[in-house]
TISEKOL-400405 format. One record per residue (C-alpha): residue number from 1; residue in one letter; y, x, z. Coordinates in Angstrom, 2 decimals. Layout:
BEGIN
- nr;rest;north;east;up
- NUM;A;Y;X;Z $
...
REM end
This chain:
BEGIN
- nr;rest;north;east;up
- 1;X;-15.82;-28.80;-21.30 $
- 2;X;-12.96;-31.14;-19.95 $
- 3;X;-16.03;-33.28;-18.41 $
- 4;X;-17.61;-30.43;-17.17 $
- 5;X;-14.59;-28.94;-15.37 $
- 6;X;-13.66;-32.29;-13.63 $
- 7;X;-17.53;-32.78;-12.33 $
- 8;X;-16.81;-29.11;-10.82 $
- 9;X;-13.32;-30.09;-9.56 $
- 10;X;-15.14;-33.19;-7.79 $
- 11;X;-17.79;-31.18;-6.12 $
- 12;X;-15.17;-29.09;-5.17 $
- 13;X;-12.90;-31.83;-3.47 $
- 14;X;-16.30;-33.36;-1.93 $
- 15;X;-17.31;-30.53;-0.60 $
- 16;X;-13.56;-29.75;1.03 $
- 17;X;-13.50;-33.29;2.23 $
- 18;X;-17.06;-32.70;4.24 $
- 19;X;-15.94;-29.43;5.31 $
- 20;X;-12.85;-31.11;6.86 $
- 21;X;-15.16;-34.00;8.34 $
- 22;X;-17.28;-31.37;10.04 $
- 23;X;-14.21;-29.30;11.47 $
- 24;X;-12.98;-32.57;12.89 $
- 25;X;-15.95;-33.56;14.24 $
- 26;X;-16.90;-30.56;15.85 $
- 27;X;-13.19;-30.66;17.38 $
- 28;X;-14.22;-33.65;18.63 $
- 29;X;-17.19;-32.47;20.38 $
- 30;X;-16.15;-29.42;21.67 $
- 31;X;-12.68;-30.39;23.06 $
- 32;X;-13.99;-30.85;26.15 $
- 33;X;-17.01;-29.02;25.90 $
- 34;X;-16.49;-26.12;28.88 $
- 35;X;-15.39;-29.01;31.04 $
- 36;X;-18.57;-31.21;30.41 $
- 37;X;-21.06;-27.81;30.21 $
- 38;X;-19.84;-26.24;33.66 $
- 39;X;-21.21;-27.10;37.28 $
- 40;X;-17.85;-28.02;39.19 $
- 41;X;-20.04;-26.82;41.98 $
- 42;X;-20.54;-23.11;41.49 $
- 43;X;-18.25;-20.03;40.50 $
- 44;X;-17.39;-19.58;37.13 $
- 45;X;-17.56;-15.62;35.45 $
- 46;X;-13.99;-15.87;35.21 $
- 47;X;-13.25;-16.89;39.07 $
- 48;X;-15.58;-13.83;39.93 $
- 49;X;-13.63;-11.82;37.88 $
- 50;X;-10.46;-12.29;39.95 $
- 51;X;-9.67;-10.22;43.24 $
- 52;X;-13.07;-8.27;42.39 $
- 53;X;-15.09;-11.27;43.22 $
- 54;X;-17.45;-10.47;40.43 $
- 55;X;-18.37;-7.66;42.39 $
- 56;X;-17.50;-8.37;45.67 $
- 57;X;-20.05;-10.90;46.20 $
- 58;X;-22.76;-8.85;45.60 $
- 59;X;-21.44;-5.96;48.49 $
- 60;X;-21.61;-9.20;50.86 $
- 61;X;-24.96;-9.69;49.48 $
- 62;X;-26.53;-6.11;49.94 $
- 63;X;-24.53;-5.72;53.66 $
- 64;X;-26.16;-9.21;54.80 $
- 65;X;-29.34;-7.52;54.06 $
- 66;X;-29.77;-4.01;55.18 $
- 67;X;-30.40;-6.21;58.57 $
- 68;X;-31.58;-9.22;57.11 $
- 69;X;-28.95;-11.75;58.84 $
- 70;X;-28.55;-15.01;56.18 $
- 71;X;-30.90;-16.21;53.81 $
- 72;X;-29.72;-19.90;53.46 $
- 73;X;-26.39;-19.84;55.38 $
- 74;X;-24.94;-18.68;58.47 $
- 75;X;-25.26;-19.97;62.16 $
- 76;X;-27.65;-21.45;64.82 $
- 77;X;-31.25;-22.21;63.63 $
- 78;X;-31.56;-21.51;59.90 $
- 79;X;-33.76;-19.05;57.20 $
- 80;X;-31.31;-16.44;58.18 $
- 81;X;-31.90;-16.01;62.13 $
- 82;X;-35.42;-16.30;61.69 $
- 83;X;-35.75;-13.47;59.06 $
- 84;X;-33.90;-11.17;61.21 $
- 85;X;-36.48;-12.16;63.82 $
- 86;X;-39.17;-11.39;61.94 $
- 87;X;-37.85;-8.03;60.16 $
- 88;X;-36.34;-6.84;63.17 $
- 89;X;-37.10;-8.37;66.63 $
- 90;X;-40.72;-8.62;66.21 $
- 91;X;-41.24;-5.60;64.69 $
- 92;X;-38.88;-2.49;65.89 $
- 93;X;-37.45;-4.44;69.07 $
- 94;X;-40.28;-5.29;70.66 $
- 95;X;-42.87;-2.24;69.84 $
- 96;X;-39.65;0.41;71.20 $
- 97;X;-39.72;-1.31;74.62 $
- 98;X;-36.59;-2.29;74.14 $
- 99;X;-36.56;-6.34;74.05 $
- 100;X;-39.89;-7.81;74.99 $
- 101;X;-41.26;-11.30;73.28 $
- 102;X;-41.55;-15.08;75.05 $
- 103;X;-43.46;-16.67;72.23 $
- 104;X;-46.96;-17.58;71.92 $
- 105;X;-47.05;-17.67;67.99 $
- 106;X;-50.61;-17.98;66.51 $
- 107;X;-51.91;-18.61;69.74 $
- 108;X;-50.75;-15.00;71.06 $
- 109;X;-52.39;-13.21;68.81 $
- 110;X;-49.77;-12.18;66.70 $
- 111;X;-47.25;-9.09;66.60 $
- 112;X;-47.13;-9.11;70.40 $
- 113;X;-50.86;-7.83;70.60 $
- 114;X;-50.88;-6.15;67.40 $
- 115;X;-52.29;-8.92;65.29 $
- 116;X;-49.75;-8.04;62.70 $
- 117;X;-49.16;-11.52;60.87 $
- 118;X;-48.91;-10.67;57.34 $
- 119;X;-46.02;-12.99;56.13 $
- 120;X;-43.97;-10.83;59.21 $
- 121;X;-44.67;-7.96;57.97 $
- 122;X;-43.92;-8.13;54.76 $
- 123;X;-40.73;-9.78;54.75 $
- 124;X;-38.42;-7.00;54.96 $
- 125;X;-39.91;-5.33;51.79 $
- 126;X;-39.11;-7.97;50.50 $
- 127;X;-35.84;-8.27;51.45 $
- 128;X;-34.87;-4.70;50.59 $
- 129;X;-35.89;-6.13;47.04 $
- 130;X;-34.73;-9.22;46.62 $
- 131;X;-31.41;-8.72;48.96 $
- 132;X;-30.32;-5.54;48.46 $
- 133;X;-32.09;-4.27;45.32 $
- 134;X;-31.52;-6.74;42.94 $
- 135;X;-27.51;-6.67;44.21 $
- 136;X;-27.84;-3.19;43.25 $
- 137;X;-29.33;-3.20;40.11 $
- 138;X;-26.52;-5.58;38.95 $
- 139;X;-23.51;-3.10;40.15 $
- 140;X;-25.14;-0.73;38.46 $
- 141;X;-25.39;-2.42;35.46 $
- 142;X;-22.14;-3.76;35.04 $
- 143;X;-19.38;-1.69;37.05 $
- 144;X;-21.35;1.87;37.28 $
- 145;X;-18.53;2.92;34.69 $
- 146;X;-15.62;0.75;34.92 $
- 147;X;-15.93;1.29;38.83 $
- 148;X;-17.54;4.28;40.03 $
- 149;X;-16.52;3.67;43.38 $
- 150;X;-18.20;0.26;43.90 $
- 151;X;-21.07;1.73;42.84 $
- 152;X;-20.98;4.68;44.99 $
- 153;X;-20.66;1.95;48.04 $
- 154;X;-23.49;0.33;46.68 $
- 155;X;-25.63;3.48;46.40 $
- 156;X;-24.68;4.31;50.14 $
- 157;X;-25.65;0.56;51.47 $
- 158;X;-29.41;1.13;49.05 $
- 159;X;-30.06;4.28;51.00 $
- 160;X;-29.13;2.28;54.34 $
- 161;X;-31.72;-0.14;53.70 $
- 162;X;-34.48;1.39;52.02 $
- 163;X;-34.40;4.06;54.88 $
- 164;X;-35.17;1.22;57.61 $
- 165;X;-37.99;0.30;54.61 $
- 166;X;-39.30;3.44;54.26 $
- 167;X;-39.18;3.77;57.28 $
- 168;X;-41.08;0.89;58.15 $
- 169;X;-44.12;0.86;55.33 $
- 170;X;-43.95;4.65;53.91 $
- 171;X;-44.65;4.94;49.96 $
- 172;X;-42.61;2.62;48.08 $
- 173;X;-41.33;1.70;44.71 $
- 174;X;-38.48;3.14;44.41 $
- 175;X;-37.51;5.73;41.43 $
- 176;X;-38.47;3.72;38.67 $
- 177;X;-38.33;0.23;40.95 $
- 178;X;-36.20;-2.12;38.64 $
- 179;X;-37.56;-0.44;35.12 $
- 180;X;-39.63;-2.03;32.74 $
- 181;X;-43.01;-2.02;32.59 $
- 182;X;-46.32;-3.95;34.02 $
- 183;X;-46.86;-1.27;36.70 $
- 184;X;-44.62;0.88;39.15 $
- 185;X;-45.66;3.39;41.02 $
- 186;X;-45.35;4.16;44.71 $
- 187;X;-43.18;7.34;45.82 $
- 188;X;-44.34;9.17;48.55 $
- 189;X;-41.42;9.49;51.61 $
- 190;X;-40.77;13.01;50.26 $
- 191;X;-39.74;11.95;46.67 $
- 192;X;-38.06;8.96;48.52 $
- 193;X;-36.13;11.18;51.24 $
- 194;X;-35.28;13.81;48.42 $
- 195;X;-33.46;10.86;46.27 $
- 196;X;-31.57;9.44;49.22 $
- 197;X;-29.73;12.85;49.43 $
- 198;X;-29.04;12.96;45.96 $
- 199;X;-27.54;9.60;45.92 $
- 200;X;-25.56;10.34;48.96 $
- 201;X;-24.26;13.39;47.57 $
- 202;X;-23.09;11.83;44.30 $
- 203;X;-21.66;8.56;46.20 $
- 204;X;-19.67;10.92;48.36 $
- 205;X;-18.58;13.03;46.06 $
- 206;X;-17.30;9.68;44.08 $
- 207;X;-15.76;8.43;47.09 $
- 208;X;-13.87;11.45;47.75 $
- 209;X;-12.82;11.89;44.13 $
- 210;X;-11.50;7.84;44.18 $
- 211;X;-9.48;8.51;47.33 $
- 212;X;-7.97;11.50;46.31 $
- 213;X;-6.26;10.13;43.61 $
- 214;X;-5.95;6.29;45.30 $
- 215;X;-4.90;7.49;48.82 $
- 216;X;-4.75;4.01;50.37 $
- 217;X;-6.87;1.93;48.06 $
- 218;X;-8.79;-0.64;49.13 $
- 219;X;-10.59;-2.54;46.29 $
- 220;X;-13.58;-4.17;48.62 $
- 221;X;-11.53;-5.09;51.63 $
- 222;X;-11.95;-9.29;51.17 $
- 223;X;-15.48;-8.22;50.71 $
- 224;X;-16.82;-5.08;53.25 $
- 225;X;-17.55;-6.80;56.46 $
- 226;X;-18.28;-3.27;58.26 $
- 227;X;-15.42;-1.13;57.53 $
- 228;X;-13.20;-3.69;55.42 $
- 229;X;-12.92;-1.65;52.66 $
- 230;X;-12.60;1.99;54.37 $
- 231;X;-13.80;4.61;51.75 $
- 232;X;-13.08;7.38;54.15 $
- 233;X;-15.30;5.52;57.25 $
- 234;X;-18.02;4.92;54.53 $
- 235;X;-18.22;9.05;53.74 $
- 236;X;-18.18;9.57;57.53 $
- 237;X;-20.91;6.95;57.53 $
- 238;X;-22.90;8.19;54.55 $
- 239;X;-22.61;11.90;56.26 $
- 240;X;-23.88;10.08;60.08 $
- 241;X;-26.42;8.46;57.95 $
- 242;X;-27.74;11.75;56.11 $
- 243;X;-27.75;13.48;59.90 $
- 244;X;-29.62;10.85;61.14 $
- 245;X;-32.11;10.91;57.62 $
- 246;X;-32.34;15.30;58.14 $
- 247;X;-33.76;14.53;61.49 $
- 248;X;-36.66;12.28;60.76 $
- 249;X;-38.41;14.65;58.75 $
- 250;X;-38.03;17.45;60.76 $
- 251;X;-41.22;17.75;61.57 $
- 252;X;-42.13;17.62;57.90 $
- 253;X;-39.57;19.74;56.33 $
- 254;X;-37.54;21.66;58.76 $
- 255;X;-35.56;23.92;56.12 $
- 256;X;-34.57;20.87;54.17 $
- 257;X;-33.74;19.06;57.36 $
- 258;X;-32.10;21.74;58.79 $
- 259;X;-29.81;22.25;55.14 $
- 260;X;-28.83;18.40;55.27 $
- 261;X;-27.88;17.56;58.82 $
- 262;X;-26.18;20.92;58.78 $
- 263;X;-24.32;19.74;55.23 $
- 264;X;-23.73;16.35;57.13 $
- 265;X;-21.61;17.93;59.99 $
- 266;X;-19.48;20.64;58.08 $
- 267;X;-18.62;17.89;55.34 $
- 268;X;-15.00;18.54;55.05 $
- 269;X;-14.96;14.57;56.15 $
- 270;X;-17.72;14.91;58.54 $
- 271;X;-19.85;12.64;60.54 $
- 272;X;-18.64;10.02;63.31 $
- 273;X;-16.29;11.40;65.95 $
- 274;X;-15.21;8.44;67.89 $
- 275;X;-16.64;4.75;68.71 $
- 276;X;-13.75;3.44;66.57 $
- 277;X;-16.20;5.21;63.24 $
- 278;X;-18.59;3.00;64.47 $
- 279;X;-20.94;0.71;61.58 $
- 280;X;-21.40;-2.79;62.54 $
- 281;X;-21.79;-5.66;60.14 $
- 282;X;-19.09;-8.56;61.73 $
- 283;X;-16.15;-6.35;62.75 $
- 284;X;-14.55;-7.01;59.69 $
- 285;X;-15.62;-10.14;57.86 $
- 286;X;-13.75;-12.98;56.07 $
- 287;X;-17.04;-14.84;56.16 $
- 288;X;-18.73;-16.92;58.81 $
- 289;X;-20.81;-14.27;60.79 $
- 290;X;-23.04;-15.60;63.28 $
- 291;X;-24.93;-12.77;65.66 $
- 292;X;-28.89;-13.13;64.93 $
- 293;X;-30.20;-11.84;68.48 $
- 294;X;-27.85;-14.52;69.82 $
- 295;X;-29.62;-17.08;68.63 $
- 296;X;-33.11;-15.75;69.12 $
- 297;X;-31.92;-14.92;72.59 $
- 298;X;-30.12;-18.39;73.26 $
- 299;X;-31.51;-21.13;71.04 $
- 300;X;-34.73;-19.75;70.14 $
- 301;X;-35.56;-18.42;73.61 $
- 302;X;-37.79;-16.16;72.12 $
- 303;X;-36.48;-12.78;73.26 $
- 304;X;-35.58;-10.78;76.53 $
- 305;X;-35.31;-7.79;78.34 $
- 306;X;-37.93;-5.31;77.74 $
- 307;X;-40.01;-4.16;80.56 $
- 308;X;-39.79;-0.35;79.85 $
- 309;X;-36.11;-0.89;79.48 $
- 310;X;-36.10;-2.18;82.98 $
- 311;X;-37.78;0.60;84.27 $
- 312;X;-35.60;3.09;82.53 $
- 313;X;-31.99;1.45;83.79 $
- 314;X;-33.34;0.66;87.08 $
- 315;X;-34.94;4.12;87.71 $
- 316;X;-31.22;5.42;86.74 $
- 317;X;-29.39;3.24;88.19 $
- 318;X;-27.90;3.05;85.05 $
- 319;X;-24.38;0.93;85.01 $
- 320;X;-24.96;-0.63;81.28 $
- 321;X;-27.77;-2.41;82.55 $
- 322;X;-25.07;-5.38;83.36 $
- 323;X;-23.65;-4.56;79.68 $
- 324;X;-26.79;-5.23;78.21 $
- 325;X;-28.37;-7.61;79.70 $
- 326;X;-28.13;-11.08;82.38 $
- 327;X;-29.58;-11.37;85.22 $
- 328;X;-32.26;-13.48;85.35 $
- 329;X;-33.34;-16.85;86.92 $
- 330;X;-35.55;-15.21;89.28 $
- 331;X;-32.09;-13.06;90.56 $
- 332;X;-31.78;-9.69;89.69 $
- 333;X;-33.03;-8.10;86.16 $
- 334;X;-36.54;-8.64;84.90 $
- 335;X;-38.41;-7.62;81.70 $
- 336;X;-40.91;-8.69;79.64 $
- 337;X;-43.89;-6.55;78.76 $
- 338;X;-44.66;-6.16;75.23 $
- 339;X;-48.75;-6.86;74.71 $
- 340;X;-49.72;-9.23;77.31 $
- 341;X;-50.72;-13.00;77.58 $
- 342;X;-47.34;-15.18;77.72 $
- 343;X;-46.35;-17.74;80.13 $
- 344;X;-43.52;-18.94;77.83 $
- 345;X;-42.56;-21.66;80.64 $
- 346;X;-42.27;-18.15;83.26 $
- 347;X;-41.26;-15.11;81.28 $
- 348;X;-38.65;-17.22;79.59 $
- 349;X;-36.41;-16.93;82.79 $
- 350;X;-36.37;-13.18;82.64 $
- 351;X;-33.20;-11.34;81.31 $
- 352;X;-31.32;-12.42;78.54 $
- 353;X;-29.60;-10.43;76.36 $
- 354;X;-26.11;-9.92;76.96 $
- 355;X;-24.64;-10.81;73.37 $
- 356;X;-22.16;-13.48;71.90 $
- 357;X;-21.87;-15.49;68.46 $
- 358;X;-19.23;-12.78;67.48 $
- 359;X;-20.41;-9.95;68.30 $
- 360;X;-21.23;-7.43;65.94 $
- 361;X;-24.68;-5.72;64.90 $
- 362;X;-24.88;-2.40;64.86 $
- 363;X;-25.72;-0.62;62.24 $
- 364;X;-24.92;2.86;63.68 $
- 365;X;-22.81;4.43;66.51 $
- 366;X;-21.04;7.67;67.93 $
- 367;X;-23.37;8.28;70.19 $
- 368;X;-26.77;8.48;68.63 $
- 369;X;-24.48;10.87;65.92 $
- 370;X;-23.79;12.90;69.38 $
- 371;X;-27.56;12.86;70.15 $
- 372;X;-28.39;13.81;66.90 $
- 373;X;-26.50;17.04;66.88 $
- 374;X;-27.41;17.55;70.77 $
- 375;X;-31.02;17.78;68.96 $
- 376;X;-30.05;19.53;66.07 $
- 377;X;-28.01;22.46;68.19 $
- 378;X;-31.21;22.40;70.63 $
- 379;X;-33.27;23.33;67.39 $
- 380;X;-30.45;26.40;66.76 $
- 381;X;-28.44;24.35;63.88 $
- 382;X;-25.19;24.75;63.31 $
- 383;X;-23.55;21.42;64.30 $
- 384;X;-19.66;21.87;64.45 $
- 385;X;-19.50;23.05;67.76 $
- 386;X;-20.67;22.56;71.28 $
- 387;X;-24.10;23.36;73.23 $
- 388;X;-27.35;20.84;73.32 $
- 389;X;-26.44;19.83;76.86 $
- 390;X;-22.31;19.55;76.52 $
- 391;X;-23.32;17.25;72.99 $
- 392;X;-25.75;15.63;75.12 $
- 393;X;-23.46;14.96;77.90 $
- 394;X;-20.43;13.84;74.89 $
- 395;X;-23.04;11.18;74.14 $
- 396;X;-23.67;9.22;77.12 $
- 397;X;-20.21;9.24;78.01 $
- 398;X;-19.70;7.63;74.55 $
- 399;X;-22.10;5.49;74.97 $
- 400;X;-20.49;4.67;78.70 $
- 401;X;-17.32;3.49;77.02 $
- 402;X;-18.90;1.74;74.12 $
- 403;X;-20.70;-0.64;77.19 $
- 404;X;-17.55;-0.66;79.09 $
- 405;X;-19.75;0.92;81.39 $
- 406;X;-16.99;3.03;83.67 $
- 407;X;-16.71;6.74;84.19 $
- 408;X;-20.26;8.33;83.23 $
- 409;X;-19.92;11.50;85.44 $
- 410;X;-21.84;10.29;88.64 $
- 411;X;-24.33;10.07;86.16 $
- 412;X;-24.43;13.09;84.41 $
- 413;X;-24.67;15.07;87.61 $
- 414;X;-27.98;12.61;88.93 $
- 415;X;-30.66;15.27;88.99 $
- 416;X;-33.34;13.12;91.04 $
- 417;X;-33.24;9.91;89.45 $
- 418;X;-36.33;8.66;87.40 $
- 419;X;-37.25;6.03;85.75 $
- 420;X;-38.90;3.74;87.84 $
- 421;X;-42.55;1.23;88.71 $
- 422;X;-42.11;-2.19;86.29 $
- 423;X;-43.16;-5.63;88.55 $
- 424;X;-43.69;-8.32;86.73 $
- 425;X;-41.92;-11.39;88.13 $
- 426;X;-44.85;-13.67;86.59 $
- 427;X;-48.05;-12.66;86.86 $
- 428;X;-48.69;-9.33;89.29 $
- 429;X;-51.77;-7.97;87.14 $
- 430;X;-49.10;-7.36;84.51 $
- 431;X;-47.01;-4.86;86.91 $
- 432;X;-46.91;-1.01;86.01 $
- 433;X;-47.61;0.75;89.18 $
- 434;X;-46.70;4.19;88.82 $
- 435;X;-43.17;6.20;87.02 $
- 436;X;-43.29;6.28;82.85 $
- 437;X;-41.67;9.28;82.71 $
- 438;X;-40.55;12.18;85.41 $
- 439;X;-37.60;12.32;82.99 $
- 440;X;-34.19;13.27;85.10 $
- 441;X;-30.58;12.80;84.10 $
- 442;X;-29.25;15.75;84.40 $
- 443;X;-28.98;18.36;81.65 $
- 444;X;-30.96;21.83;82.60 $
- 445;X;-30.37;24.59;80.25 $
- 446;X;-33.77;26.26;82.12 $
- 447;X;-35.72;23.23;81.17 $
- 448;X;-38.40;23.71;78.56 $
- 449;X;-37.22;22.86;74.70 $
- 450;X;-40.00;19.15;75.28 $
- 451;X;-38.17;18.47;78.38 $
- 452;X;-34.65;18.59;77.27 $
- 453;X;-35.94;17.24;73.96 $
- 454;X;-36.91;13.99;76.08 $
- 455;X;-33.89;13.70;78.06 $
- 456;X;-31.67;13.28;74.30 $
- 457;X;-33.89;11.05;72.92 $
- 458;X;-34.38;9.01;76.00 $
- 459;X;-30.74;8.57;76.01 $
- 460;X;-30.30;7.67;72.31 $
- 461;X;-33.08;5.28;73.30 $
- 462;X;-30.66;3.86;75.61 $
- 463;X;-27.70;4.18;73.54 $
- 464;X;-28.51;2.61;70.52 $
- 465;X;-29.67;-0.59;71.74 $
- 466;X;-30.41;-3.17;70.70 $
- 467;X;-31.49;-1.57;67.23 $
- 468;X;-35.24;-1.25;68.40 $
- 469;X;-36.29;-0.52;64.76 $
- 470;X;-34.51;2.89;65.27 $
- 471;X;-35.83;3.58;68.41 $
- 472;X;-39.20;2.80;67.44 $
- 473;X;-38.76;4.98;64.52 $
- 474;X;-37.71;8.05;66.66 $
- 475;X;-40.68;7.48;68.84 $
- 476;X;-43.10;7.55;66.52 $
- 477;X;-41.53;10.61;65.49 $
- 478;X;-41.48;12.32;68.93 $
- 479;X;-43.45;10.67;71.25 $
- 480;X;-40.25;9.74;73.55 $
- 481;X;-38.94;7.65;75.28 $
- 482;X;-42.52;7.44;77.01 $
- 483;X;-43.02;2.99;77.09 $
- 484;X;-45.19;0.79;78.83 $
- 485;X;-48.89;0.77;77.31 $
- 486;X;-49.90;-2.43;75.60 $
- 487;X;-52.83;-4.05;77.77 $
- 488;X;-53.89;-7.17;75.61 $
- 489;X;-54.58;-5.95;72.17 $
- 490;X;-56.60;-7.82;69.41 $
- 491;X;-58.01;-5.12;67.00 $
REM end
C-alpha cells in the first residue's frame, strides 16, 4: 500500500513538474507572439476599431466607387484614372455628346465606333461588385445592429451605384447577390427599381430617427468625402436621388413614378434646394483626391470637347461654354465628334476640359433636381411648388451660378437662338452642315408638351456636365438632347 501510494505521489509530482515545463515554455513562445505574428505594415482590428475606422474605411471604399476613381492609389497615371476612363468617359461621356474621344485604341475600332471592347464594358459591373458590394456586404454584416446609421449610409451609397449599373447593363444580380449558392439569378430593372425604394425608405427613415435623437452627430465625418458626415444632406440626397430614380421609369411605370418623385419632394426633409446640397466626391476629403477627367484630359490627352456640345453652347451663345471648357489651339472652341476616324496628332488640339486636380466630381446637383421637377410638374405632379417653365427657368439660373456663369436672364428671355452647324477644325468631311435641333431658349407655356419636354432636358443636358453617363441615360430615355449621328460605325 505504502509503495503503491508513493508510485502515485511520484506520477503525481512528474506530471506537475511537466505541466509546469509546458506553461513555461509556452510563456516563452508566446511572449512575444502578437509582435512576431502581425504585419507592422497593415492596420490591426484594434486600430480600425478606434475613431470608427473599422467602418470608416469601408464608406471611403464604396464612395471611391460609385464613380470608379482609385483602384491602386490616387493621382496622375495609375489603375484608378484609367478605370474611371473606361466606366465613365468611354462609355456615358462620349455616347451623350458631351466629351468626344482622341484615341485610336484597337486601331479605332473600339467604343468610339461602337466596337464595344469587352474588358470596357464590363468593368463597372465589376466594380459595383467588387468596390461597392463587397464594402457593403461587410457593414451589413458587422455594424447593421450596433450602427444602424452606418448602414443606412451604406444602403444609400449601394442604390447610388447600382443605379448607374443598372442603368448601364439592365438585369442584374442583385436581391440575393452576396447569398450562398452556385447560381444567382438576374432581377429584372423592375424588381431592381422596386428594392432601391425600399432601401431608401428604410435608410431615411434610420437617418432621421439617428438625428433626432443625436442632433449634431457626426460619426463618419474623418471618413464621408461628399458631405463629411452630414446625415441631413445625405436624406436630401437620398430624396434627389429617388426623384431622379421616379423619373427614369416613367415611361414604364408612371403611377409608381409619379408616387416616388412626388414622396421625394414633400419629404418633410426634401430634395436639394440650393448648390450648397450639392453631391460631389472631393469637397470634403481627408484623403488624397485627385480629379479623374483631369488626368484623362491633361496627361492622357485622351478627351475633349464634344462636338454636339459645341453646337449646343455656340448656337446659345451660352456663357458656361468658357466654364466648361478651353479654348483650343486652333483659337476659339472646337469639338470632337464621337464615331469618326481620329487624327490623334489634330483633334488633340481641340478643347480641353476646363477642370483642376481638386476639383470635385459630381455626383449630383441643384439643378438637374430643378429639371427634374420642371418635368415632373410638366407631367401634372405635385412638386412643392412652382410651374414647369418658372422650375425650368430656377434651373438654369442655378446652373448659371454653379459655372460662375453671370446673371442668366439675357438668356432666359433668348427666343431665337438655336443650336447651331458643327465644323470640324480637322478634316471638313467630318462637319455637320445643318441645326441638330430647332430647340429655343425660351420657355413657351403654348409650346407642345415634346417641345417644352426638350427644352428641360436639353438644359439638364447642359447642366449636369460633365456626368455624360446621366445624360446618356436620359437620352435613351427620351430621345433629347438631339446629338450628332455617328458616321464611322463597325457593326
Amino acid at each position: 500500500m505504502i509503495k503503491n501510494i508513493y508510485y502515485r505521489l511520484s506520477i503525481k509530482r512528474a506530471m506537475l513538474a511537466c505541466s509546469i515545463l509546458a506553461v513555461s515554455l509556452l510563456a516563452s513562445c508566446t511572449k512575444n507572439f502578437d509582435a512576431i505574428n502581425t504585419d507592422p505594415t497593415q492596420v490591426t482590428p484594434d486600430m480600425l476599431k478606434a475613431d470608427n475606422r473599422y467602418i470608416g474605411v469601408f464608406i471611403v471604399q464604396m464612395e471611391k466607387n460609385v464613380f470608379p476613381i482609385s483602384n491602386q492609389g490616387n493621382g496622375p497615371n495609375n489603375f484608378g484614372d484609367e478605370m474611371y476612363q473606361i466606366t465613365q468617359n468611354l462609355a456615358g461621356d462620349i455616347f451623350s455628346g458631351q466629351q468626344g474621344a482622341t484615341g485610336t485604341w484597337f486601331g479605332g475600332s473600339n467604343n468610339t465606333t461602337y466596337n464595344l471592347i469587352p474588358s470596357w464594358y464590363g468593368a463597372y459591373f465589376d466594380r459595383a461588385y467588387i468596390g461597392v458590394f463587397a464594402a457593403y456586404k461587410t457593414i451589413q454584416q458587422t455594424v447593421r445592429t450596433q450602427a444602424p446609421d452606418v448602414y443606412a449610409l451604406a444602403q444609400i451609397l449601394k442604390v447610388a451605384a447600382f443605379q448607374r449599373a443598372t442603368d448601364m447593363y439592365g438585369p442584374l444580380p442583385y436581391t440575393r447577390a452576396g447569398s450562398s449558392g452556385s447560381a444567382i439569378n438576374y432581377d429584372s430593372q423592375q424588381v431592381i427599381y422596386q428594392n432601391f425604394f425600399n432601401e431608401l425608405d428604410s435608410a431615411r427613415a434610420v437617418l432621421k430617427d439617428y438625428l433626432v435623437k443625436n442632433p449634431s452627430g457626426k460619426p463618419l465625418v474623418n471618413y464621408d468625402a461628399v458631405y463629411a458626415g452630414d446625415y441631413s444632406k445625405w436624406i436630401k440626397f437620398a430624396n434627389s436621388l429617388r426623384l431622379r430614380m421616379a423619373m427614369r421609369i416613367v415611361y414604364a411605370d408612371a403611377a409608381l413614378a409619379r408616387k416616388n418623385a412626388e414622396d421625394a419632394v414633400n419629404d418633410s426633409y426634401g430634395v436639394f434646394t440650393a448648390n450648397a446640397d450639392n453631391a460631389a466626391l472631393g469637397t470634403y476629403t481627408n484623403y488624397n483626391y485627385h480629379n479623374p477627367l483631369e488626368v484623362i484630359t491633361n496627361s492622357f490627352g485622351d478627351v475633349r470637347m464634344g462636338a454636339t456640345m459645341e453646337c449646343y453652347l455656340k448656337g446659345y451663345n451660352d456663357p458656361r461654354l468658357a466654364s466648361y471648357f478651353k479654348t483650343s489651339d486652333f483659337g476659339g472652341f472646337h469639338g470632337v465628334r464621337t464615331g469618326i476616324n481620329i487624327n490623334r496628332n489634330g483633334y488633340i488640339k481641340c478643347s480641353t476640359i476646363n477642370v483642376s486636380p481638386s476639383t470635385p466630381l459630381p455626383w449630383m446637383s441643384y439643378p438637374e433636381v430643378l429639371f427634374l421637377r420642371a418635368e415632373g410638374a410638366l407631367r401634372g405632379w405635385n412638386m412643392g411648388g412652382g410651374s414647369a417653365g418658372s422650375l425650368y427657368s430656377q434651373g438654369i439660373t442655378a446652373s448659371f451660378a454653379q459655372s460662375n456663369a453671370g446673371d442668366a436672364t439675357a438668356y432666359l428671355n433668348d427666343a431665337t437662338s438655336t443650336p447651331t452647324t458643327y465644323t470640324d477644325p480637322v478634316n471638313s468631311s467630318n462637319s455637320f452642315n445643318s441645326n441638330p435641333s430647332n430647340i429655343t431658349i425660351k420657355w413657351s407655356d403654348g409650346d407642345s408638351f415634346e417641345q417644352n419636354l426638350e427644352r428641360i432636358i436639353t438644359q439638364k443636358w447642359i447642366a449636369v456636365f460633365p456626368d455624360g453617363q446621366e445624360a446618356w441615360s436620359e437620352f435613351r430615355r427620351t430621345g433629347y438632347p438631339k446629338v450628332l449621328p455617328v458616321t464611322n460605325k463597325f457593326f
